[in-house]
N, C-alpha and C positions, 0 to 999 in steps of 0.2 A: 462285946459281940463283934465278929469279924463283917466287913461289908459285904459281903457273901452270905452269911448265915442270918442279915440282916434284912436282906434280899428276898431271901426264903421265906421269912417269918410272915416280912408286909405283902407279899405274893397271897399266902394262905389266910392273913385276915381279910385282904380283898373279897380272893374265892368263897369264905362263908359270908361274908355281907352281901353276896349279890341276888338281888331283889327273884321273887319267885316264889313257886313252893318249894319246898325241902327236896334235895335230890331221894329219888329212890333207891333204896339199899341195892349196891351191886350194881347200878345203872353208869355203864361209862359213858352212855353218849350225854346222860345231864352232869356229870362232873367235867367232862373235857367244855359244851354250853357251860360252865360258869367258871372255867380255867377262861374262856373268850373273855367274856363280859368282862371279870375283874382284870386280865391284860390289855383291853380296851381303855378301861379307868386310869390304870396306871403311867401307861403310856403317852396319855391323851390324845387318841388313836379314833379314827370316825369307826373302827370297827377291826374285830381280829376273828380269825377263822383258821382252822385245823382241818386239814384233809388226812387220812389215814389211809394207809395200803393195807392189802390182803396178805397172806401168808406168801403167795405165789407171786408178788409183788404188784400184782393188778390195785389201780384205783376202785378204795372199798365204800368210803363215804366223806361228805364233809360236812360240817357243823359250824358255826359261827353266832357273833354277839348278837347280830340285830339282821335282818332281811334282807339290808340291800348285800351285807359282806357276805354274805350264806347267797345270794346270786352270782357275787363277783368271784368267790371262791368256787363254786361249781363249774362258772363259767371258764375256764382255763384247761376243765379235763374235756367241755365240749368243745372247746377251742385247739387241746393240743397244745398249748402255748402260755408260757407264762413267767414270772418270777417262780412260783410255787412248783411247777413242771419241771422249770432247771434243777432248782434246788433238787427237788428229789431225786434226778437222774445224777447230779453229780455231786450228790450228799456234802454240797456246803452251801452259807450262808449266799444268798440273793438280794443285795440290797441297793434300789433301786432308789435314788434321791428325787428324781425327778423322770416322769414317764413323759417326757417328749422326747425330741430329739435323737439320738442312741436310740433309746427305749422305744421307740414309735416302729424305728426298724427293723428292731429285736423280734416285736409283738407287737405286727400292725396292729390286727384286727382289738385283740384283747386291752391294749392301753388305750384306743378310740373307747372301749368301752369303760372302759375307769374314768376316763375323762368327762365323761357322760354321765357318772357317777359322783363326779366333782372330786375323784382322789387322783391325787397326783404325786403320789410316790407310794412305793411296796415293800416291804421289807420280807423276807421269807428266810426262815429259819426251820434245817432240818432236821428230823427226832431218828436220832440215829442210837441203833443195837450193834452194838459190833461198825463191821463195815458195812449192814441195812442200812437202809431206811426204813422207817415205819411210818412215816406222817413227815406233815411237814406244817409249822406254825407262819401263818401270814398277818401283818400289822397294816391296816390301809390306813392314809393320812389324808386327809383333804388339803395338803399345803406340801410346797414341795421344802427338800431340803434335807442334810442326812442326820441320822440319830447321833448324837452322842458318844463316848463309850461309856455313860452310863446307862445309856439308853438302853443301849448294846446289851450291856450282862444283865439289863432290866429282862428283856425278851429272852435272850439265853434258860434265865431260870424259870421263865411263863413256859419254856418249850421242851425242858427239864418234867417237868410239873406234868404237863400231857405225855411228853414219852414213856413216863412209868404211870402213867395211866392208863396209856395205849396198853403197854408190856404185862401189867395186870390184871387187866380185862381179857386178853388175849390166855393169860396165864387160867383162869380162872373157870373161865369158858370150858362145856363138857367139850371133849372130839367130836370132832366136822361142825361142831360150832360157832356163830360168831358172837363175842361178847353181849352182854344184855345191855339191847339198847341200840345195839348196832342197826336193825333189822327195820325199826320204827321212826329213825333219822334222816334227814332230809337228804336225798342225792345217795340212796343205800344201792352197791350194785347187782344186789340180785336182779332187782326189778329192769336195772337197763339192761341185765343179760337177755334177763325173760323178751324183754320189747325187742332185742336184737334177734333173737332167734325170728319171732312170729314176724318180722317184717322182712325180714333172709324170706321166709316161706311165700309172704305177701308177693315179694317181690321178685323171687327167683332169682337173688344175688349172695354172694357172698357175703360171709358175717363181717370181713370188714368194711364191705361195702355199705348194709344194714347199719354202720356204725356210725359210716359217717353222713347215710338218710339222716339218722337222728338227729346229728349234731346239728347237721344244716337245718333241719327244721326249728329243733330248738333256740337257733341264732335268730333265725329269720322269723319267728315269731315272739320273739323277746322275751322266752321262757325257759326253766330250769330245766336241765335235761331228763331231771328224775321225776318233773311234774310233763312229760312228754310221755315218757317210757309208763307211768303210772296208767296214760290215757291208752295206751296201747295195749298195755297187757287188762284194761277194763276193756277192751275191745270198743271205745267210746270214736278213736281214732284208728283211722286204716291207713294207708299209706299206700294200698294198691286202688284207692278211692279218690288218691287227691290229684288235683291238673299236674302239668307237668312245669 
């Protein structure tokens, strides 16, 4: 067996060992959750996480092994800034040894908070169709320093693995649909569309402005963007209610 097809194989007995109930049939967002998990194991990683784009290339969800990477992965589309951000726009690998330094200037705001998180290097690998993007694989480390090149084509085929489960999903899905599982996933963007318009309305501002009400709030109150947008379109939070 080639070191490639060896790769593959311990990838997939990861993926069915990892702890949980059984994925549901056709569900992409709990198969890419346990493409994390077992890329986390492998890598010996504090946590990996998958963000995926829309068709129109708009940021569509992200997903990850355990809580705090499923916060630090969201947190970079409310930030704008990031390993995972670049990658995407420039459809190659982001690997990031150590987030000081360089990296601090790169992504003030967003490496302050990895730091804060106790991770100290990022690695971001992109799920590319063609010249797309579809997603992009992120590995957080709590220790700085750079992967390997086994490391390297360790992640590569963790990021294999989600792209054609993105490409599947996406495949499988009726028209004007999003994959099953898409919809119920943490940081889904319907809902921040939804919370963008009502707060555009709230506020008598532009949607990019709406955009970045959210973000800013979601930063400054140490919360995920999609557990902001969620309270907005529950009409729990208003926004033409809060001080200034």
């Amino acid at each position: 067996m080639s070191a490639a097809a060896g790769r593959w194989a311990r990838a997939h007995e990861l993926i069915a060992e990892q702890p949980g109930p059984d994925d549901r049939p056709g569900n992409v967002a709990d198969r890419l959750r346990r493409i994390c998990g077992a890329g986390a194991t492998a890598l010996t990683a504090s946590g990996v996480g998958v963000s995926v784009v829309t068709g129109d290339g708009d940021w569509g969800f992200a997903i990850a092994s355990n809580p705090v990477s499923q916060l630090l992965e969201e947190l970079q589309f409310t930030l704008g800034e990031g390993p995972c951000v670049d990658a995407m726009a420039t459809r190659r690998p982001v690997l990031v040894a150590d987030m000081t330094g360089a990296a601090a200037d790169r992504w003030p705001i967003y490496s302050s908070a990895l730091r804060e998180q106790g991770v100290r290097s990022v690695f971001a690998f992109p799920l590319l169709a063609g010249s797309a993007s579809v997603g992009v694989l992120d590995v957080f480390r709590g220790r700085a320093g750079a992967m390997n090149e086994e490391e390297v084509a360790q992640s590569l085929t963790f990021a294999e693995i989600a792209r054609i489960t993105v490409l599947d999903g996406q495949h499988d899905a009726p028209v004007d649909e999003v994959p099953d599982g898409f919809d119920e996933s943490p940081g889904y963007r319907a809902e921040v569309f939804q919370a963008q318009g009502m707060v555009m309305v709230q506020l008598g501002v532009s949607l990019a402005e709406a955009l970045l009400r959210l973000r800013a709030h979601a930063y400054g109150n140490g919360r995920p963007l999609a557990d902001v947008a969620r309270d907005v379109v529950a009409r729990t939070l208003r926004f033409d209610q809060e001080h200034p």
